[in-house]
C-alpha angles and dihedrals in degrees: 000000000000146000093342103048118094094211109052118078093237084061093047091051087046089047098031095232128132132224151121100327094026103049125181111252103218103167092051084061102044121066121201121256116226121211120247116255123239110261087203080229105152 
């Protein structure tokens, strides 16, 4: 279990892939978008 080996999470970050025990993390990446307020202006 290390670098080599392709299901362990040390070996997915060696090799860059995803899976089971290394998930992508989506909502880390992503920020929410607020919307923008009314001014009033009409």
């Amino acid at each position: 279990m290390g670098k080599g080996d392709q299901k362990s999470r040390k070996g997915k970050i060696s090799m860059g892939s995803f899976g089971i025990s290394r998930p992508r993390t989506s909502d880390r990446l992503t920020v929410p978008k607020k919307e923008p307020e009314p001014t009033g202006n009409v």
